[in-house]
TORKE-924670 format. One line per field, with one value per residue: residue number from 1; residue in one letter; x, z, y of N, C-alpha, C, CB in turn. Coordinates in pm, whole numbers, plus 50000, padded with zeros to 5 digits. Each point is the difference from the previous one (the first is absolute). Last residue first. Glycine has a CB too. Layout:
num = c(NUM|...);
residu = c(A|...);
n.px = c(X|...);
n.pz = c(Z|...);
n.py = c(Y|...);
ca.px = c(X|...);
ca.pz = c(Z|...);
ca.py = c(Y|...);
c.px = c(X|...);
c.pz = c(Z|...);
c.py = c(Y|...);
cb.px = c(X|...);
cb.pz = c(Z|...);
cb.py = c(Y|...);
! end
This chain:
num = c(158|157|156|155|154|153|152|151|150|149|148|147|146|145|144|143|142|141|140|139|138|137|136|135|134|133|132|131|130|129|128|127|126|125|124|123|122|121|120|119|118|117|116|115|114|113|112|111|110|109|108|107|106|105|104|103|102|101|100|99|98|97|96|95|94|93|92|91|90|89|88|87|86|85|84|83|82|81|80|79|78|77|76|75|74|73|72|71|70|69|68|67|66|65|64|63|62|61|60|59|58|57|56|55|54|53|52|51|50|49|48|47|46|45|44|43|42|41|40|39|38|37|36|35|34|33|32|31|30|29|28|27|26|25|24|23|22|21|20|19|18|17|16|15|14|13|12|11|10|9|8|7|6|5|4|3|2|1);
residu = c(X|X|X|X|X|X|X|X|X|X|X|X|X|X|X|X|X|X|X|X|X|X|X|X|X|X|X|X|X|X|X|X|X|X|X|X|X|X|X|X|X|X|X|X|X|X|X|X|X|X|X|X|X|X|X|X|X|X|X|X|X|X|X|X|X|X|X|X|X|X|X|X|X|X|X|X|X|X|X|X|X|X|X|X|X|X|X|X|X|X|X|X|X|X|X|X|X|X|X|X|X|X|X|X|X|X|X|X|X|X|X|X|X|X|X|X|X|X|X|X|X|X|X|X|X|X|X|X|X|X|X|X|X|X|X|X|X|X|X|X|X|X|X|X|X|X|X|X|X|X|X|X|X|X|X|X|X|X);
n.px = c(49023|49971|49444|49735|49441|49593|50044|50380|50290|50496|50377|50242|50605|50453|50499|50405|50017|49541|49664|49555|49462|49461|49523|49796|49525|49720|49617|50251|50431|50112|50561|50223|50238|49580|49709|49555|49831|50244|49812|49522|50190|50177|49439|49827|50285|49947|49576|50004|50293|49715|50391|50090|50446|50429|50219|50499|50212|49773|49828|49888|49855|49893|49723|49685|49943|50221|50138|49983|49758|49969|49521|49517|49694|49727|50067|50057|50242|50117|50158|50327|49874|50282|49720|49870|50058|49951|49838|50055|49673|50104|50514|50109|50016|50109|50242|50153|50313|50211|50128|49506|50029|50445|49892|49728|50356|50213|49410|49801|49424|49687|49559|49440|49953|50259|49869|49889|50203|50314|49926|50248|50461|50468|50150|50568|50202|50510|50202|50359|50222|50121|49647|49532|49975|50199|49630|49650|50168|50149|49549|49877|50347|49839|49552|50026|50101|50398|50419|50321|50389|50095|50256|50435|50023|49790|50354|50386|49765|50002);
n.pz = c(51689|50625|50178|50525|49925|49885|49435|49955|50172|49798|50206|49478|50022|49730|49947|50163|50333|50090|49970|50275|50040|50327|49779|49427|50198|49594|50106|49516|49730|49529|49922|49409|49801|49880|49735|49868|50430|49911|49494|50170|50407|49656|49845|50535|50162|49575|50196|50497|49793|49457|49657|49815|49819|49761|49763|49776|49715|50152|49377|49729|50518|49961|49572|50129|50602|50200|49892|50522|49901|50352|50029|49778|50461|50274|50276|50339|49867|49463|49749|49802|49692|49877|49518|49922|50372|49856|50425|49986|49941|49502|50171|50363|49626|49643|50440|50274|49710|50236|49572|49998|50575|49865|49607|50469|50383|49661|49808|50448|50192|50400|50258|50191|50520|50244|50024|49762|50333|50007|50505|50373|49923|49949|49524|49894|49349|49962|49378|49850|49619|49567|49904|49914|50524|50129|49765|50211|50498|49833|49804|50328|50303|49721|49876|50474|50108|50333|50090|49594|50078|49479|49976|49726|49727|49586|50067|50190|49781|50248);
n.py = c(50704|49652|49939|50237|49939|50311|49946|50272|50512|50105|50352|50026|49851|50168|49711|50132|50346|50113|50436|49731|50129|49819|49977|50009|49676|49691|50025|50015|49917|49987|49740|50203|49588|49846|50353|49949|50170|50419|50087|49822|50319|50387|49910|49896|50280|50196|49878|50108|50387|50127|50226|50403|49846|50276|49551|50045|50158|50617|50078|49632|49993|50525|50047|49645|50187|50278|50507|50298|50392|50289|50308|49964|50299|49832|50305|49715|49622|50067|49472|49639|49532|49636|49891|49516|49588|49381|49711|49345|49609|49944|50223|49717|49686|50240|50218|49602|49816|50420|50289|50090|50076|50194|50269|50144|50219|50321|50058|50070|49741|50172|49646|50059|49742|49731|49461|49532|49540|49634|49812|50118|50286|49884|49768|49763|49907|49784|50025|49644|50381|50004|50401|49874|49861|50504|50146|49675|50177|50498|50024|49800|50260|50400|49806|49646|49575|50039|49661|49794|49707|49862|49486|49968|49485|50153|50365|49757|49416|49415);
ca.px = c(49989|50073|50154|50132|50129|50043|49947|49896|49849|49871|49949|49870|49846|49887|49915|49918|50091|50095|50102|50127|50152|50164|50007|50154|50080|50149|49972|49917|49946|49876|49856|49962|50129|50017|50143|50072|49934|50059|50200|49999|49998|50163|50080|49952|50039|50113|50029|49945|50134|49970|49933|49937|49846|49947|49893|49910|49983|50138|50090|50070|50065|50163|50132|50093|49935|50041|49912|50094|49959|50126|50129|50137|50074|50013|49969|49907|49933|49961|49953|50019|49924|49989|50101|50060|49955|50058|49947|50058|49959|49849|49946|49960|49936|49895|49900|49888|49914|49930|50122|50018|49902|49987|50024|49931|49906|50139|50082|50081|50123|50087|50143|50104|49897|50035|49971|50039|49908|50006|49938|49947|49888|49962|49907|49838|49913|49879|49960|49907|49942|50061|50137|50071|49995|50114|50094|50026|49961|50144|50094|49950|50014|50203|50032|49947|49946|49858|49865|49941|49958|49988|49861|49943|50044|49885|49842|50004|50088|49915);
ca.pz = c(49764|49931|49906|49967|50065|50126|50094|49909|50027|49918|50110|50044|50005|50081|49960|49884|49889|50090|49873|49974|49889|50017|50167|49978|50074|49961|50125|50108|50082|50044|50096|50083|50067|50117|50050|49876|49996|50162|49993|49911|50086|50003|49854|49916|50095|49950|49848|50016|50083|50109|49994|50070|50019|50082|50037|50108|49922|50086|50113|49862|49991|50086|49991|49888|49952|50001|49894|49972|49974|49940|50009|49952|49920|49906|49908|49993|50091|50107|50051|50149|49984|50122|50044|49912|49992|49952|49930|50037|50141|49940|49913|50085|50110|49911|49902|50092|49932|50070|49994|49857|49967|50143|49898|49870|50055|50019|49971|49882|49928|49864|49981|49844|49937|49956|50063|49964|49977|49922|49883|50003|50025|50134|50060|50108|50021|50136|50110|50004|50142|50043|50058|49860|49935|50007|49926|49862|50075|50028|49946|49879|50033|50036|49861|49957|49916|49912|50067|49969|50107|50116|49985|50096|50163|50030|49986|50117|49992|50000);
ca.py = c(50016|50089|49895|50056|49977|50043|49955|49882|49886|49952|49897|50057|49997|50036|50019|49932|49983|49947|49989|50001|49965|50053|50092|50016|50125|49979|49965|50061|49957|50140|49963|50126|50024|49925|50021|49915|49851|49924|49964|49895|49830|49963|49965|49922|49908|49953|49963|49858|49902|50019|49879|50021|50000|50077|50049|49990|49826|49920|50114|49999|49864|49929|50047|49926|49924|49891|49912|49915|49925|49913|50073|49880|50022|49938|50060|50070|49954|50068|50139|50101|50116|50021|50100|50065|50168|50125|50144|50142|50063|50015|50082|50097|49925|49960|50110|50053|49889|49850|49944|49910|49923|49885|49903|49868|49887|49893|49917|50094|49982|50038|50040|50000|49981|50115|50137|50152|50066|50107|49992|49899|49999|49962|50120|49947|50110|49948|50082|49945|50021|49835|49979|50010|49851|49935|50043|49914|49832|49943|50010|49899|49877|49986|50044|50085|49993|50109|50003|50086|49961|50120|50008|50126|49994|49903|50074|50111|50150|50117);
c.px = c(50114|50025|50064|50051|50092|50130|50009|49908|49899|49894|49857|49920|49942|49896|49866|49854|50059|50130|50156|50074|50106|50088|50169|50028|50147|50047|50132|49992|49904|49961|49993|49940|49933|50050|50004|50103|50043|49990|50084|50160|49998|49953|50167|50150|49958|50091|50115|50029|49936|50107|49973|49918|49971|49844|49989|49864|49934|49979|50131|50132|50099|50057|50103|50137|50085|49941|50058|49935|50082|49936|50102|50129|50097|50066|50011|49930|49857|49912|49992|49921|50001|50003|50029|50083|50080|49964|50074|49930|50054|49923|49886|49914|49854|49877|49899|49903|49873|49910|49963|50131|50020|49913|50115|50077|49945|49919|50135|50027|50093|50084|50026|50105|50061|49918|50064|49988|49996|49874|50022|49992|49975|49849|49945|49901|49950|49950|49850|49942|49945|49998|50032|50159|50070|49969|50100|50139|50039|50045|50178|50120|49983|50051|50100|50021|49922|50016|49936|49901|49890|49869|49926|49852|49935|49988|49858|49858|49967|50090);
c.pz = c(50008|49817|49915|49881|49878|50006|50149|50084|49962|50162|49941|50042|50061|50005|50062|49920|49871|49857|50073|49983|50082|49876|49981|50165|49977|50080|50033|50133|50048|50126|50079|50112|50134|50047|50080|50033|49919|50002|50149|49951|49876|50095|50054|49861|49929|50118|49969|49812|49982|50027|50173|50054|50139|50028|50098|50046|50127|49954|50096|50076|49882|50010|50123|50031|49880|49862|50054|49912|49966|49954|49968|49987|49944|49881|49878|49833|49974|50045|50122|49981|50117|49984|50154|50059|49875|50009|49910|49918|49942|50137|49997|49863|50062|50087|49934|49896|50125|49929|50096|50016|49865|49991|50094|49933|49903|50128|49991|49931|49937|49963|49877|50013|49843|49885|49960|50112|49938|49969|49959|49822|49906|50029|50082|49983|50122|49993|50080|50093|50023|50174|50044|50032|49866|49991|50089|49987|49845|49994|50008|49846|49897|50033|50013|49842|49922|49864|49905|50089|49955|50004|50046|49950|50098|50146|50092|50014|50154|50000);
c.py = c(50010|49959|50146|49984|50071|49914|49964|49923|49961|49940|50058|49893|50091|49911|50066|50001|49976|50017|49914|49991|49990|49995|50026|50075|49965|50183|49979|50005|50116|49912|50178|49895|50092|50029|49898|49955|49911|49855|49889|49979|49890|49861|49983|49925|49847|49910|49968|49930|49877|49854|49978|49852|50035|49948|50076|50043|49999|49821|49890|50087|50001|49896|49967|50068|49916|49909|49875|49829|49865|49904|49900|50093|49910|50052|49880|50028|50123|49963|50075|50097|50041|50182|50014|50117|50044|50146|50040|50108|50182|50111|50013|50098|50154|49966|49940|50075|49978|49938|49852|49938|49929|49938|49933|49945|49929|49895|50001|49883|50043|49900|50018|49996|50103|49972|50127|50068|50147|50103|50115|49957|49883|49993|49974|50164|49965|50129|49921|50145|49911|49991|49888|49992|50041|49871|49908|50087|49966|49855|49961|50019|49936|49853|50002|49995|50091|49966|50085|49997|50148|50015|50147|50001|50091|49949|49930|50048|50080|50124);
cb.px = c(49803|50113|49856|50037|49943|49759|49975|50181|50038|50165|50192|50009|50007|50053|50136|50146|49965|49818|49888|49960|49946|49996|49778|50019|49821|49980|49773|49921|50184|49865|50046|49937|50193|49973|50036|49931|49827|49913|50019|49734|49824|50183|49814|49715|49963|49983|49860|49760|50103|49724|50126|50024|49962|50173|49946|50189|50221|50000|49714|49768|49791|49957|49884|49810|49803|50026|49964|50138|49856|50180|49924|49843|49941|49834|50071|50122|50241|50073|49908|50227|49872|50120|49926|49824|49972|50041|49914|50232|50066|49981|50140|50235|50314|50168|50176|50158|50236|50012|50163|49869|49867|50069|49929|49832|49945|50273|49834|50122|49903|50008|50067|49900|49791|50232|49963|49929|49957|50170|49850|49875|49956|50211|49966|50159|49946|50109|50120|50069|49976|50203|49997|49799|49757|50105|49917|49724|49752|49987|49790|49683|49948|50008|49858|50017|50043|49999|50056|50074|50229|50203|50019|50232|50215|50027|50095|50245|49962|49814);
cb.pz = c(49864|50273|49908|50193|50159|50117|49810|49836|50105|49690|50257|49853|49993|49958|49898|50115|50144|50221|49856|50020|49798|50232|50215|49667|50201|49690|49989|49856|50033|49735|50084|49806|49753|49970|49992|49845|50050|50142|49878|49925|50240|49998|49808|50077|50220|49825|49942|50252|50208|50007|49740|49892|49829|49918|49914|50022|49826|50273|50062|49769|50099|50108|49858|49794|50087|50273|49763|50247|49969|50140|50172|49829|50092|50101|50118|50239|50177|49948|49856|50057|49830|50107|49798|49848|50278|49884|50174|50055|50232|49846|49904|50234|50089|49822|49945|50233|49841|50203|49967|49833|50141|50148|49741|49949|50178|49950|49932|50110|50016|50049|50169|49893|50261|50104|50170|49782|50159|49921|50036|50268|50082|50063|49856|50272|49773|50195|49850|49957|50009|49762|50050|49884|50110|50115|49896|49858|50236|50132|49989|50103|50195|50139|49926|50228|50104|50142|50249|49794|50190|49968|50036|50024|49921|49763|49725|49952|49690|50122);
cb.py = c(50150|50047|49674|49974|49751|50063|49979|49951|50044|49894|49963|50186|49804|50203|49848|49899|49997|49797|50285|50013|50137|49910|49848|50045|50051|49786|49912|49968|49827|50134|49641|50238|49999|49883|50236|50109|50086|50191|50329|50056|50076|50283|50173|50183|50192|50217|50125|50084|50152|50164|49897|50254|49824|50190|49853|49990|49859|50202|50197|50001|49882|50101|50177|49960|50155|50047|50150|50156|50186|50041|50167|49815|50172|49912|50247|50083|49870|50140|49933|49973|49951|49730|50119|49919|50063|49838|50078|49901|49725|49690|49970|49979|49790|49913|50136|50035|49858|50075|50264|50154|50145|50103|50129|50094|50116|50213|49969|50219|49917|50223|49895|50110|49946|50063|49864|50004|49843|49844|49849|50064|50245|50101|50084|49797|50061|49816|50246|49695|50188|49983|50186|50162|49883|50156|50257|49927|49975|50179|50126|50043|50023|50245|50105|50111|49842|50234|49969|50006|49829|50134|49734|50169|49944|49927|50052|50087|50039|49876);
! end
């Protein structure tokens, strides 16, 4: 087994950041342990922006296609005066920006793109997703680290 495949890393939380991280370091040859400490994955919160330098992360994890049919494109993003509704900036999205930055600019609700990084997630062996899973410690020793994991009120270490 190479250096890569030997190391295993270790991600409390199953959030968007979590899920995310969980595939950029399987693609790298990672094995990774996901814990989240609540019982079961459940949305929460409620739209999120996408730039695109995030969508073309998502298209590099082989998320985007996944997540598209769900998502908004906007054509612009738009600033007015609070009073007078006036249009005081306009910043074009939509074709031109993607042709701009090779990337989409969406609009989408978390629980969608929470959905579209757990189906990627599910493809991966190299990943376990535990639940019901408290990350309570780290430490770092000479060679190597652990994380002390509680799992059903007992102890073990990642």
């Amino acid at each position: 087994m190479d250096d890569t495949r030997s190391r295993q890393v270790v991600i409390a939380g199953a959030g968007v950041a979590g899920l995310t991280a969980a595939l950029a370091f399987s693609e790298r040859g990672y094995l990774v342990r996901l814990f989240e400490q609540a019982p079961r994955l459940e949305a929460a919160g409620a739209g999120i922006q996408l730039s695109p330098n995030a969508t073309r992360i998502l298209r590099q994890l082989r998320v985007l296609d996944r997540l598209l049919p769900a998502a908004v494109r906007p054509e612009a993003v738009v600033l007015k005066d609070a009073a007078t509704l006036r249009e005081l900036a306009r910043v074009p999205l939509g074709e031109a920006a993607e042709r701009r930055w090779h990337a989409p600019y969406l609009v989408a609700h978390r629980a969608d793109l929470q959905d579209a990084l757990m189906a990627r997630l599910a493809e991966q062996p190299d990943i376990s997703l535990v639940t019901g899973a408290r990350v309570g410690g780290v430490a770092a020793g000479p060679r190597h680290t652990t994380a002390t994991v509680e799992i059903a009120g007992k102890a073990v270490e990642a």
